[in-house]
BAPA-504811 format. One record per residue (C-alpha): residue number from 1; residue in one letter; x, y, z. Coordinates in steps of 0.001 Angstrom, whole numbers, plus 500000, padded with zeros to 6 digits. Example, Ala and Ser with C-alpha at 12.3 -4.5 7.8 and 13.67 -1.06 7.14 Angstrom:
<recs>
<rec num="1" residuo="a" xx="512300" yy="495500" zz="507800"/>
<rec num="2" residuo="s" xx="513670" yy="498940" zz="507140"/>
</recs>
This chain:
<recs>
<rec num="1" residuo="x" xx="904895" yy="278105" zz="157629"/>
<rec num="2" residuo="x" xx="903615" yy="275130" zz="155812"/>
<rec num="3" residuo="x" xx="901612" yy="272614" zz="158039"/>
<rec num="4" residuo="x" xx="902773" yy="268958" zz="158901"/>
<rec num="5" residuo="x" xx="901228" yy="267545" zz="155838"/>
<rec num="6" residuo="x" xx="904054" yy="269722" zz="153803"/>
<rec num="7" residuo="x" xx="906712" yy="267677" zz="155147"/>
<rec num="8" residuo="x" xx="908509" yy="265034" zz="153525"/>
<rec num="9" residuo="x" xx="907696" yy="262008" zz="155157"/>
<rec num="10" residuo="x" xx="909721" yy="258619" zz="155410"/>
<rec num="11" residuo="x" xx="907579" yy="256044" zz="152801"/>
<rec num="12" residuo="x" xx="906316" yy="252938" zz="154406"/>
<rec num="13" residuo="x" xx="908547" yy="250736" zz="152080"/>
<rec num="14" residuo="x" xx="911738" yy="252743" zz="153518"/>
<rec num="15" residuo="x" xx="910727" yy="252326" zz="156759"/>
<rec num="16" residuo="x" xx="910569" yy="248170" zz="156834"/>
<rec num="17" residuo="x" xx="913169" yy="248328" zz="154701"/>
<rec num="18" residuo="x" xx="914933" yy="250428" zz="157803"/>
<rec num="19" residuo="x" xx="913553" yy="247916" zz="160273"/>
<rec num="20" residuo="x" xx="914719" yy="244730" zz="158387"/>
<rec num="21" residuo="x" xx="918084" yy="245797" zz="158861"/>
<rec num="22" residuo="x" xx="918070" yy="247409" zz="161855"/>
<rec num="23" residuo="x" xx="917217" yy="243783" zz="163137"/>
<rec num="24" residuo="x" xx="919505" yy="241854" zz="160902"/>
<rec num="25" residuo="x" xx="922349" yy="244129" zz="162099"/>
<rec num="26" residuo="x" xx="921579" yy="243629" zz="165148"/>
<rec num="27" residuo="x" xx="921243" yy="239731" zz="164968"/>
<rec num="28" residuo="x" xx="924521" yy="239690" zz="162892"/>
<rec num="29" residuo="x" xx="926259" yy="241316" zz="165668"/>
<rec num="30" residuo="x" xx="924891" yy="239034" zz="167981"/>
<rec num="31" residuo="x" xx="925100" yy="235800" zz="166069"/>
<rec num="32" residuo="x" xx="928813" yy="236427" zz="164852"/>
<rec num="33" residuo="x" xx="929793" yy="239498" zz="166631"/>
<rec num="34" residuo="x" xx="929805" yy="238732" zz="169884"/>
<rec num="35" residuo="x" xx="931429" yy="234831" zz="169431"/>
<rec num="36" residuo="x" xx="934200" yy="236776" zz="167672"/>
<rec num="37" residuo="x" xx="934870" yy="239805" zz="170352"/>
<rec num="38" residuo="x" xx="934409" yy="237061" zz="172858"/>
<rec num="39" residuo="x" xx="936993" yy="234793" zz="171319"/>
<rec num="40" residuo="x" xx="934424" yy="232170" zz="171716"/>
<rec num="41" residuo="x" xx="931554" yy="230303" zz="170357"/>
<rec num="42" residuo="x" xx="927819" yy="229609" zz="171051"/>
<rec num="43" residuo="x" xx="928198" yy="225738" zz="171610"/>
<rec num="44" residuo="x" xx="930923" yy="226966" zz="175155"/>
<rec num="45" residuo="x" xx="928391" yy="229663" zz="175870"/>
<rec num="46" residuo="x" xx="925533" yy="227184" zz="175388"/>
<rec num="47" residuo="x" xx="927188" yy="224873" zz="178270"/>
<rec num="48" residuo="x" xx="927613" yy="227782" zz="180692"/>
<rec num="49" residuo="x" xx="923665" yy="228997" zz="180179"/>
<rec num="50" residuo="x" xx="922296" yy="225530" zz="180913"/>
<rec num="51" residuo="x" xx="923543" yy="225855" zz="184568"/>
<rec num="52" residuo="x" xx="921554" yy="228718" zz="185187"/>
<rec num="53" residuo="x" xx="918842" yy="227371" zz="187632"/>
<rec num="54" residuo="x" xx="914650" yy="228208" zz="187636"/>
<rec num="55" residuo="x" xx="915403" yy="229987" zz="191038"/>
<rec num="56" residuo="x" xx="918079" yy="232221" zz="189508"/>
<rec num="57" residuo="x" xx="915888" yy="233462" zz="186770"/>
<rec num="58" residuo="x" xx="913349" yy="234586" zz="189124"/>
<rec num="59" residuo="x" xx="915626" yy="236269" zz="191343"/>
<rec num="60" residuo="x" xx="916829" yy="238169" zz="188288"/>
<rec num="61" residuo="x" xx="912937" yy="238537" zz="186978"/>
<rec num="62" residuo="x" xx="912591" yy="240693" zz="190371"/>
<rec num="63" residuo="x" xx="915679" yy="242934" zz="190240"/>
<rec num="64" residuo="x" xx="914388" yy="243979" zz="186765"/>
<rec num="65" residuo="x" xx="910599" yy="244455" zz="188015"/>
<rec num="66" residuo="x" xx="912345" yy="246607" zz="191348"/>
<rec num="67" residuo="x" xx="914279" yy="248674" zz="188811"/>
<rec num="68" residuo="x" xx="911841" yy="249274" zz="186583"/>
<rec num="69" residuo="x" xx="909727" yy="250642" zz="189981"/>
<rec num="70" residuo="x" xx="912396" yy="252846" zz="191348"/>
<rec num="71" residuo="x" xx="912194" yy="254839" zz="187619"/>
<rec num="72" residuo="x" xx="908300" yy="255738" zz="187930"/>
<rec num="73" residuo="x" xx="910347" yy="257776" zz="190414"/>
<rec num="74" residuo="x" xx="912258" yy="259747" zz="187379"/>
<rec num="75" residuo="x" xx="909061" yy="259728" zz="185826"/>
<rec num="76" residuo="x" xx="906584" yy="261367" zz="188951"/>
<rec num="77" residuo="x" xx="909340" yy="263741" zz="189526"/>
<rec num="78" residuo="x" xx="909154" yy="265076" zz="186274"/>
<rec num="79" residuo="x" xx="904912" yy="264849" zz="186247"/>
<rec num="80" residuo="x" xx="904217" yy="264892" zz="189566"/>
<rec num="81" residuo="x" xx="900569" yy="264043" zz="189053"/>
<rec num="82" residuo="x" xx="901021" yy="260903" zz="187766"/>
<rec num="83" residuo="x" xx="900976" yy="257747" zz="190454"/>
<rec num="84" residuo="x" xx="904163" yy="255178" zz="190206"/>
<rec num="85" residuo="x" xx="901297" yy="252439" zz="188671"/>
<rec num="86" residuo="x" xx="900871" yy="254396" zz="185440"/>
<rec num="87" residuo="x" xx="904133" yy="255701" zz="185515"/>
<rec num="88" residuo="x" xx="905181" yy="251895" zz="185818"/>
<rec num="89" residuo="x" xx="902633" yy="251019" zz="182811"/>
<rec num="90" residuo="x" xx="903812" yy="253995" zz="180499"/>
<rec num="91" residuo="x" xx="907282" yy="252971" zz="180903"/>
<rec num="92" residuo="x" xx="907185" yy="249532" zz="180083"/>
<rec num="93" residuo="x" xx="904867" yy="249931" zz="177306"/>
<rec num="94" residuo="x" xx="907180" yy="252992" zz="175686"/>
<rec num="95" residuo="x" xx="910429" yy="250458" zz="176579"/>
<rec num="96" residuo="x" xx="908952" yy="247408" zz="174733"/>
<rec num="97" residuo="x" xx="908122" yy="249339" zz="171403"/>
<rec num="98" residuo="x" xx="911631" yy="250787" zz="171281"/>
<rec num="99" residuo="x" xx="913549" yy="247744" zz="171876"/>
<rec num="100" residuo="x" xx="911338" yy="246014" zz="169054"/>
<rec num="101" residuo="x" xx="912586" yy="248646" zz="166538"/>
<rec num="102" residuo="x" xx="915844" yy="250358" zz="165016"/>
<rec num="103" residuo="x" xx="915228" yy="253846" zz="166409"/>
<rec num="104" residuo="x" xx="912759" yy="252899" zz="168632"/>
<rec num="105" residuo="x" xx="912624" yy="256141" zz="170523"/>
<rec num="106" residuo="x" xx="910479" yy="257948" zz="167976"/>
<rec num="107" residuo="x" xx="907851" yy="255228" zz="168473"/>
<rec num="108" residuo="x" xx="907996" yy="255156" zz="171900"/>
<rec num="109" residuo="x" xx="907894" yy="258721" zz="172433"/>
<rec num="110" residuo="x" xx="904586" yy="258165" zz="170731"/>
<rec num="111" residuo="x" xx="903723" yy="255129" zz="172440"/>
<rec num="112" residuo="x" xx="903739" yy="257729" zz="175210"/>
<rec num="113" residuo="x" xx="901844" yy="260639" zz="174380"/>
<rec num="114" residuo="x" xx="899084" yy="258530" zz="173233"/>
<rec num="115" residuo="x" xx="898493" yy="256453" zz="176805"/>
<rec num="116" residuo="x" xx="898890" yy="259878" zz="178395"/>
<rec num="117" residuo="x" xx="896906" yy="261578" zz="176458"/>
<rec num="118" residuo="x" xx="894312" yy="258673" zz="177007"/>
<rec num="119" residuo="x" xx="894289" yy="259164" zz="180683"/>
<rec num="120" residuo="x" xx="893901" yy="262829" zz="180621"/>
<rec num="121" residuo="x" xx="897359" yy="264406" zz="180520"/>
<rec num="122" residuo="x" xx="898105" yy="267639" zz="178542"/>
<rec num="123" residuo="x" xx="900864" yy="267911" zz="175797"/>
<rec num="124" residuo="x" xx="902156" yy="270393" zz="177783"/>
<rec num="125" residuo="x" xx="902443" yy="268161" zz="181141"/>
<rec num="126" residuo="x" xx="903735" yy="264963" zz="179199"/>
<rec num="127" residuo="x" xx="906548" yy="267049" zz="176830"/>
<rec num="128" residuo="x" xx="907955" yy="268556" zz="180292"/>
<rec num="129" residuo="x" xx="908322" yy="264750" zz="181296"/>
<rec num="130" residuo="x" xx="909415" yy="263846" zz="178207"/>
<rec num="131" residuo="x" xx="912386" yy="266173" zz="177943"/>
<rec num="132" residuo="x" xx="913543" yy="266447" zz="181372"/>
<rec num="133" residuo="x" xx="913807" yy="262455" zz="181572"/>
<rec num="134" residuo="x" xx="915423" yy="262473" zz="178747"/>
<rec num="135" residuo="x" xx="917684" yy="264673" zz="179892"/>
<rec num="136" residuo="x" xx="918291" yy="263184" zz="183089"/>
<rec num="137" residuo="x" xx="918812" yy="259828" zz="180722"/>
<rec num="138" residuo="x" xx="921643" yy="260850" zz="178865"/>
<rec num="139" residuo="x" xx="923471" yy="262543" zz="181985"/>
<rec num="140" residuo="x" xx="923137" yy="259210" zz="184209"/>
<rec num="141" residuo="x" xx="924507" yy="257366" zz="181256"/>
<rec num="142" residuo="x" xx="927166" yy="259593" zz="180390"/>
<rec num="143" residuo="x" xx="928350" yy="259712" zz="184221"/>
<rec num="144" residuo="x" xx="929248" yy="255886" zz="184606"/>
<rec num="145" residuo="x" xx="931885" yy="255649" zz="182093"/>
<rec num="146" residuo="x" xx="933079" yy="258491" zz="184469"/>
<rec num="147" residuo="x" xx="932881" yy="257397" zz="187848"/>
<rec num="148" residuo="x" xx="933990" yy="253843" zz="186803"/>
<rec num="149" residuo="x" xx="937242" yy="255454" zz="184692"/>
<rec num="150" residuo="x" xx="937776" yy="257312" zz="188259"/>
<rec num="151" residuo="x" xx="937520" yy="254140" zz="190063"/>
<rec num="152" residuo="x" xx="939774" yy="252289" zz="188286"/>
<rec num="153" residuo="x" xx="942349" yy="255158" zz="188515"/>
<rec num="154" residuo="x" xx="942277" yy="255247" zz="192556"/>
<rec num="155" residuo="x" xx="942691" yy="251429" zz="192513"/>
<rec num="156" residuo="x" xx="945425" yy="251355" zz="189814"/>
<rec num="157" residuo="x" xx="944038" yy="249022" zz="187999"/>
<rec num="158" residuo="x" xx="945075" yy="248815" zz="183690"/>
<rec num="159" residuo="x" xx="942913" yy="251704" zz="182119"/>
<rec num="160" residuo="x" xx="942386" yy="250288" zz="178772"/>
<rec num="161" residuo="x" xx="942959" yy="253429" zz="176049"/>
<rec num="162" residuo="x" xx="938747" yy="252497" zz="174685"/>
<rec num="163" residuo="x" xx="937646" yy="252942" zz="178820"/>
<rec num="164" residuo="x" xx="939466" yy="256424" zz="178453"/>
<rec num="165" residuo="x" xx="937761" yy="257272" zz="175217"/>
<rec num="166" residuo="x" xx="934381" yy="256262" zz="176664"/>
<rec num="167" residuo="x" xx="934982" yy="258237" zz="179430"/>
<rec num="168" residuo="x" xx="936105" yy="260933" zz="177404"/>
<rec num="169" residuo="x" xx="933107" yy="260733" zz="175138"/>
<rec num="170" residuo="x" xx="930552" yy="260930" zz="177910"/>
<rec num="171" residuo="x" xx="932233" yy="264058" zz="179588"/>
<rec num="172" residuo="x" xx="931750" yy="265644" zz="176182"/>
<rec num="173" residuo="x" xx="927966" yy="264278" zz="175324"/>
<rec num="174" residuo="x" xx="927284" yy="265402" zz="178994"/>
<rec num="175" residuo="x" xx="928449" yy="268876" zz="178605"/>
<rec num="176" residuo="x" xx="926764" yy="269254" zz="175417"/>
<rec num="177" residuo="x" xx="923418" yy="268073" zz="177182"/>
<rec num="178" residuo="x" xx="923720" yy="270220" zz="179465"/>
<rec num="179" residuo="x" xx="924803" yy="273013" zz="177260"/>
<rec num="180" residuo="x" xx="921334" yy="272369" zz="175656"/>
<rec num="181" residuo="x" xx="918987" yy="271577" zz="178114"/>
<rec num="182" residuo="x" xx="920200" yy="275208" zz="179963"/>
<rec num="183" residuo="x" xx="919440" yy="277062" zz="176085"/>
<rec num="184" residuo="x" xx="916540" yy="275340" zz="175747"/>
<rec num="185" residuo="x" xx="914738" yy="276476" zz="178952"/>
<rec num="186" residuo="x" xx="917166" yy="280042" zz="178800"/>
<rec num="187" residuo="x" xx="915945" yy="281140" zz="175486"/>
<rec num="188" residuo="x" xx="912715" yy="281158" zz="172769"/>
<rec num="189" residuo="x" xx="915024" yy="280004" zz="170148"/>
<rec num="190" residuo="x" xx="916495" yy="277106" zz="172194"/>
<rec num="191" residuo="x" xx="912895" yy="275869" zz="172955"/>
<rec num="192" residuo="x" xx="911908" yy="276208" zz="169204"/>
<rec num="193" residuo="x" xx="914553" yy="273935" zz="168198"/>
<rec num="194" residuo="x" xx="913949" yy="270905" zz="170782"/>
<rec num="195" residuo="x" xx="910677" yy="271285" zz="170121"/>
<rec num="196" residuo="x" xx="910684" yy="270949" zz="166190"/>
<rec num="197" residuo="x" xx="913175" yy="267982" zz="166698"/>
<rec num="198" residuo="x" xx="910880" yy="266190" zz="169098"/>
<rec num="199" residuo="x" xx="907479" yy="266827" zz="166836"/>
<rec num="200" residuo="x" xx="909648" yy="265678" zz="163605"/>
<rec num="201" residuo="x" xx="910614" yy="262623" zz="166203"/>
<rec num="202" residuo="x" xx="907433" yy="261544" zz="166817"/>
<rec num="203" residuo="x" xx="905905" yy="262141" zz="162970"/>
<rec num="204" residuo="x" xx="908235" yy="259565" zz="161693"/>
<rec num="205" residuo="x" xx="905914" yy="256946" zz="162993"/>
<rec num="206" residuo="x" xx="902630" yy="259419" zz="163863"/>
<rec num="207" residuo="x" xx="901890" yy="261199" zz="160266"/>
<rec num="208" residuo="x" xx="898883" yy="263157" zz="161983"/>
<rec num="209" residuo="x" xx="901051" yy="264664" zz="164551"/>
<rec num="210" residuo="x" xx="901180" yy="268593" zz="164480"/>
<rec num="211" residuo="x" xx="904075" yy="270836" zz="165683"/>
<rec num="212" residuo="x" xx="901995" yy="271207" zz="169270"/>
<rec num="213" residuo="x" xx="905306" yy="269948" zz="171170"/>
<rec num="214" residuo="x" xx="906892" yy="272723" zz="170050"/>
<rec num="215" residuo="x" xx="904722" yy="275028" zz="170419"/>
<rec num="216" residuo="x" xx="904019" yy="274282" zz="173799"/>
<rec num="217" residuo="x" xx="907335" yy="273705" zz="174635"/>
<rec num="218" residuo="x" xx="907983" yy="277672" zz="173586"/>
<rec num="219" residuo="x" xx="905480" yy="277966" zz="176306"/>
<rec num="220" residuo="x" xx="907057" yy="275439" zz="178847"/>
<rec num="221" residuo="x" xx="910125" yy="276891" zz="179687"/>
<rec num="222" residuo="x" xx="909189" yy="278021" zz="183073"/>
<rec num="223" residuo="x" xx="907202" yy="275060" zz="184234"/>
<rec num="224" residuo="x" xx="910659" yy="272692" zz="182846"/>
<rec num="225" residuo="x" xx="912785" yy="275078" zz="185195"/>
<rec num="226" residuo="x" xx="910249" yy="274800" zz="188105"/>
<rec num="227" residuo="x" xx="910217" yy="270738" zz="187226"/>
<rec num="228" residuo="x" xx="913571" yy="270377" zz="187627"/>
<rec num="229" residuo="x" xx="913357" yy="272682" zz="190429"/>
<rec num="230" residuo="x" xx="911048" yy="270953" zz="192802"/>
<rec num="231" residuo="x" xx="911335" yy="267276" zz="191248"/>
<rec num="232" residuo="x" xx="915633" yy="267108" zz="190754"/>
<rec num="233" residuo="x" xx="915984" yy="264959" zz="193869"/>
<rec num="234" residuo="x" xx="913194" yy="262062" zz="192945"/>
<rec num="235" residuo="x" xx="914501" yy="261906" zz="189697"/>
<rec num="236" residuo="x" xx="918161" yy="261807" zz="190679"/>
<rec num="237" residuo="x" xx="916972" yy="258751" zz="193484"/>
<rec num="238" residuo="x" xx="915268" yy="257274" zz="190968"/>
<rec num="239" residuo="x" xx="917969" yy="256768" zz="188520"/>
<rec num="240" residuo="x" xx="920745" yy="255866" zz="191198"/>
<rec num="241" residuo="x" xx="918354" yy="253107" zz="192051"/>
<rec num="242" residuo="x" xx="917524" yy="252249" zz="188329"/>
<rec num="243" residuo="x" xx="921375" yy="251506" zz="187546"/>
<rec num="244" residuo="x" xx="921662" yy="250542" zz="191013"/>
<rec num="245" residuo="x" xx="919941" yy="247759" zz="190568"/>
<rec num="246" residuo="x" xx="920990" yy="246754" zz="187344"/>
<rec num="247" residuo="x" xx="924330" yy="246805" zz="188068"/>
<rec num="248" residuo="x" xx="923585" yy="244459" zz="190849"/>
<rec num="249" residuo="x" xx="921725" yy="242205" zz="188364"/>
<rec num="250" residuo="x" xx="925296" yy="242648" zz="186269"/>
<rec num="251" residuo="x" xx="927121" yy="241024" zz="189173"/>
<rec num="252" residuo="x" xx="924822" yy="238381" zz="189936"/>
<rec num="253" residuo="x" xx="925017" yy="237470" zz="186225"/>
<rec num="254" residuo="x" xx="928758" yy="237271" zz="186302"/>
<rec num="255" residuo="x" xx="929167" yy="235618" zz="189359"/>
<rec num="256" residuo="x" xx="926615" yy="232931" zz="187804"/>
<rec num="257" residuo="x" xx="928680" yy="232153" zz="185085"/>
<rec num="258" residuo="x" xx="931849" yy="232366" zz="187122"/>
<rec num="259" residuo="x" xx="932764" yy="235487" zz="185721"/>
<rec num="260" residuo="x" xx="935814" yy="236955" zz="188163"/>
<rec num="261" residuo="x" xx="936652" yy="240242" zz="188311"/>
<rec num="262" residuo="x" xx="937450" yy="243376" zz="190453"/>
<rec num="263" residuo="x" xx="934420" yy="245508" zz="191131"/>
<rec num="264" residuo="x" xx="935464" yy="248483" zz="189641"/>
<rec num="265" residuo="x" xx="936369" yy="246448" zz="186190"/>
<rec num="266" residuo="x" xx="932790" yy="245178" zz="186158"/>
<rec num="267" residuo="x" xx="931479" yy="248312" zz="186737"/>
<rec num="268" residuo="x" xx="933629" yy="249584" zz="183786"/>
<rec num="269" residuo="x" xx="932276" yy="247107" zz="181740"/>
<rec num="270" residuo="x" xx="928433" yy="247868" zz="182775"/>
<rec num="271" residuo="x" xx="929307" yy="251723" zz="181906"/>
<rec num="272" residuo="x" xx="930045" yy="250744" zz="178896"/>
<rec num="273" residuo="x" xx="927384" yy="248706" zz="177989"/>
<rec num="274" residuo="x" xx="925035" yy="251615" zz="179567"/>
<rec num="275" residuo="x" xx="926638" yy="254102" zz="177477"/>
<rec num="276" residuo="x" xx="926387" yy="252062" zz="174197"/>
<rec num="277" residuo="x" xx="922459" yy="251679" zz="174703"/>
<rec num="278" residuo="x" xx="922346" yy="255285" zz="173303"/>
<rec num="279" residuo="x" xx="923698" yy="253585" zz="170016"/>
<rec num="280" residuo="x" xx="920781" yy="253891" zz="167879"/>
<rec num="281" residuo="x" xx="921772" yy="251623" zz="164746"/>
<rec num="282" residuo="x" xx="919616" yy="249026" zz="166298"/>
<rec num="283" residuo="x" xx="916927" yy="248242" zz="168453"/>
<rec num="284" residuo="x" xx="918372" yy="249795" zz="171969"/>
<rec num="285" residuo="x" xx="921307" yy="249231" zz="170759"/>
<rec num="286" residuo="x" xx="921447" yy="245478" zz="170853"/>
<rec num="287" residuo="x" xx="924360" yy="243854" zz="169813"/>
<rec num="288" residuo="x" xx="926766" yy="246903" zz="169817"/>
<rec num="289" residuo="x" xx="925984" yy="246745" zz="173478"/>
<rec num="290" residuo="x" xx="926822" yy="243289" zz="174315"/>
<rec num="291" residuo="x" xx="930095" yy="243307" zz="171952"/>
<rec num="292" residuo="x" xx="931329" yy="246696" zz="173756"/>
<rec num="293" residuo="x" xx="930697" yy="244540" zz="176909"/>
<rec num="294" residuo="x" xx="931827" yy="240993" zz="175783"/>
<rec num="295" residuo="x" xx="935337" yy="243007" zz="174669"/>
<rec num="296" residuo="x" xx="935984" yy="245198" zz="177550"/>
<rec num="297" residuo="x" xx="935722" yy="241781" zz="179934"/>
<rec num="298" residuo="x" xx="937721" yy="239785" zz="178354"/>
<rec num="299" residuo="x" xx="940652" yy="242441" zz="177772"/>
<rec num="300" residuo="x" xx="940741" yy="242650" zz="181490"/>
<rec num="301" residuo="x" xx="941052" yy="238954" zz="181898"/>
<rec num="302" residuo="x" xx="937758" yy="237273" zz="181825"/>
<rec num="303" residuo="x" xx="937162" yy="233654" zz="180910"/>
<rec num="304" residuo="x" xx="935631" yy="234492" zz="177060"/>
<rec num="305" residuo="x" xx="932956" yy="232201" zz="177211"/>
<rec num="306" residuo="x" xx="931761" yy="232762" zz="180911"/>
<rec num="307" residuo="x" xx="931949" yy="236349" zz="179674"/>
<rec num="308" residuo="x" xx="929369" yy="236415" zz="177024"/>
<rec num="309" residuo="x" xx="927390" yy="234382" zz="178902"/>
<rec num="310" residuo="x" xx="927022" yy="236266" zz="181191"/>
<rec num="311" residuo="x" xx="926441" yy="239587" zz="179031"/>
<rec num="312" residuo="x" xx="923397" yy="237441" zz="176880"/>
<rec num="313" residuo="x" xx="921651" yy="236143" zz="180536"/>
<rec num="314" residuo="x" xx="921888" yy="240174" zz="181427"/>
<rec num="315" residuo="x" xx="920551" yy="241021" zz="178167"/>
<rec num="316" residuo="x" xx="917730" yy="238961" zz="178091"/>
<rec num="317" residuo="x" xx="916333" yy="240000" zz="181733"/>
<rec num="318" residuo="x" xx="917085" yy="243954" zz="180842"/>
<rec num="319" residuo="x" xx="916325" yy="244184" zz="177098"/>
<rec num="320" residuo="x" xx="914231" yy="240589" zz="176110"/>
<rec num="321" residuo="x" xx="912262" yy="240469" zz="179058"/>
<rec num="322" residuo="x" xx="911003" yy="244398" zz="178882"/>
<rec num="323" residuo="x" xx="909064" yy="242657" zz="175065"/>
<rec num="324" residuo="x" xx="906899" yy="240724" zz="177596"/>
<rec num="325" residuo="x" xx="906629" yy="243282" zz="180168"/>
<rec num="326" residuo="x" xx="905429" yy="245980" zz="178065"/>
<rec num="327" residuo="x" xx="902848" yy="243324" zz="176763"/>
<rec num="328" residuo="x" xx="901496" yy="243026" zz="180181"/>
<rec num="329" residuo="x" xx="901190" yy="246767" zz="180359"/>
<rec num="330" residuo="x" xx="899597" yy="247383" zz="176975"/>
<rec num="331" residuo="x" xx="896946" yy="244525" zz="178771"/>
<rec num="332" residuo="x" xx="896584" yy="246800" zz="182146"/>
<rec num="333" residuo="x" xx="896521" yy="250046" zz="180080"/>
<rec num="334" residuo="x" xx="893173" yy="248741" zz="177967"/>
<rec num="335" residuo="x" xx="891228" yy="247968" zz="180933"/>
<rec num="336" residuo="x" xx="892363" yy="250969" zz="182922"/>
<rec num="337" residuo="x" xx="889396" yy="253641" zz="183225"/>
<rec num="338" residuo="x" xx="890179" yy="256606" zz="180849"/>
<rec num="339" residuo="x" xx="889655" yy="260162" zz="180731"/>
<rec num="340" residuo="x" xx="886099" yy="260974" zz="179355"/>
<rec num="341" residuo="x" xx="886367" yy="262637" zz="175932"/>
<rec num="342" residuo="x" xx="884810" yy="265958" zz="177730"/>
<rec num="343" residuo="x" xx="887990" yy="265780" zz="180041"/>
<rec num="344" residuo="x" xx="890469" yy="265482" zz="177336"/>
<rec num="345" residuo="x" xx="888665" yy="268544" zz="175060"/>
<rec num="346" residuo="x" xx="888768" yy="270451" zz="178350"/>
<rec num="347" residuo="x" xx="892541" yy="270334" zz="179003"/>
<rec num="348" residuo="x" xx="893256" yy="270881" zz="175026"/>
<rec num="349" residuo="x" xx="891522" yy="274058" zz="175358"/>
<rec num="350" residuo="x" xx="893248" yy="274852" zz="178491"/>
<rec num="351" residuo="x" xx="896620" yy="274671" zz="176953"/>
<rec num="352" residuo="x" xx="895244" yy="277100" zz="173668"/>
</recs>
């Protein structure tokens, strides 16, 4: 087998030239996209934002910070030896690099291994976390476009024919997840191929990076069963109260803006939005997001402008702010005490 340094690797030019419009997608969408889904323009939506009071933004400031907490508990379920602070830190810090760039993930997933690393953690410990969060990710995002199309079916509300595809669509990426996640931990094979797709992952922005995620993840398969085993219920709280939360932050948003709708249509609309995040075109998924928003609101009757108001206040307190946070936790992380370099030799040759 020929070593990383074999591998075709993405030139630096290519890659800005990725990230340039990555971004410019992403600001066309929201520049002209969303007036146009909306049916409405930035002057109206201008008008509705200025009402939005000093007192409202730091109410909103604190749902994010209290979601953000309630996933270090997706994150210590998955490595139970690391405390909710860190887990707190490395998730901000992960969250800020991938909603600067276009396919962010890769360079958060290294964001991530480094800071762990840093404090001590093995590759072993930190790819278990790694993939079962991940995992538990896509499920939690794939089952709101259910429960809201199941909602909206007991209260008889108008099931628009794109909240049936969306619900569709997440049944299927669900199974599939599933379908992988049980081959991955059932067989050799299965944990070969996650593995090599996470370590190409993270060389796209790491060109150092060896294949140890997937060899340790070859190696992993029992301790990923036992995780989910003994850390299924944390991780499951954690993410009910993540998108708890959020959606709570959704409805204060709407009702700020004098957005009016049933719950179970603004819950539609939030599943949505979740779901689209996976989009991967842009940075989180900005713009696509808020237009897949923007359009199922005002289908189902919402004022256009109100609408994307409220969509940009939620974006900027779950995707803008998260720039800042992470800031604050790259700050925290360099004055954190670190694991000596004897500690972090030690645990490589533990995992050899």
């Amino acid at each position: 087998m020929s070593g990383a340094s074999d591998r075709p690797r993405t030139p630096p030019a290519l890659r800005v030239v990725q990230v340039v419009l990555g971004l410019g997608l992403a600001g066309a969408l929201l520049w002209w996209g969303l007036p146009f889904f909306a049916q409405t323009t930035w002057a109206e939506v201008g008008d509705v934002l200025a009402g939005v009071s000093p007192w409202k933004a730091a109410l909103f400031t604190g749902f994010v910070v209290a979601g953000l907490y309630c996933y270090t508990f997706v994150m210590t379920g998955a490595m139970p030896e690391l405390s909710h602070p860190r887990a707190l830190i490395l998730n901000v810090c992960g969250s800020s690099v991938s909603n600067l760039l276009p396919g962010g993930g890769a360079v958060g997933l290294a964001a991530t291994f480094y800071i762990a690393k840093s404090w001590g953690f093995t590759v072993s410990s930190v790819t278990t976390m790694a993939v079962v969060t991940g995992v538990w990710n896509v499920l939690a995002r794939a089952a709101l476009p259910v429960i809201a199309i199941i909602g909206l079916s007991w209260g008889t509300q108008d099931l628009p024919s794109s909240m049936q595809d969306a619900a569709w669509a997440a049944i299927i990426t669900g199974a599939v997840v599933v379908g992988l996640f049980v081959i991955a931990i059932a067989t050799d094979a299965g944990a070969r191929a996650l593995g090599r797709g996470l370590d190409r992952l993270v060389r796209l922005v790491r060109r150092r990076h060896r294949d140890g995620i997937e060899r340790g993840l070859t190696g992993l398969r029992a301790q990923i069963a036992g995780t989910v085993r003994t850390g299924w219920l944390s991780m499951t709280l954690g993410m009910v109260g993540f998108f708890g939360l959020y959606y709570v932050l959704f409805l204060l948003c709407m009702s700020t803006t004098g957005v009016e709708l049933p719950f179970g249509q603004l819950f539609a609309a939030y599943a949505i939005g979740r779901l689209l995040t996976a989009v991967g075109v842009t940075p989180g998924g900005l713009g696509v997001t808020e237009a897949g928003t923007v359009a199922a609101l005002v289908a189902w009757g919402a004022d256009p402008a109100a609408a994307m108001a409220g969509v940009v206040i939620f974006t900027i307190f779950t995707h803008l702010l998260e720039v800042p946070l992470g800031a604050i936790g790259w700050v925290a992380w360099s004055i954190m005490p670190r694991a000596g370099r004897d500690e972090i030799t030690a645990a490589a040759e533990a995992e050899r």
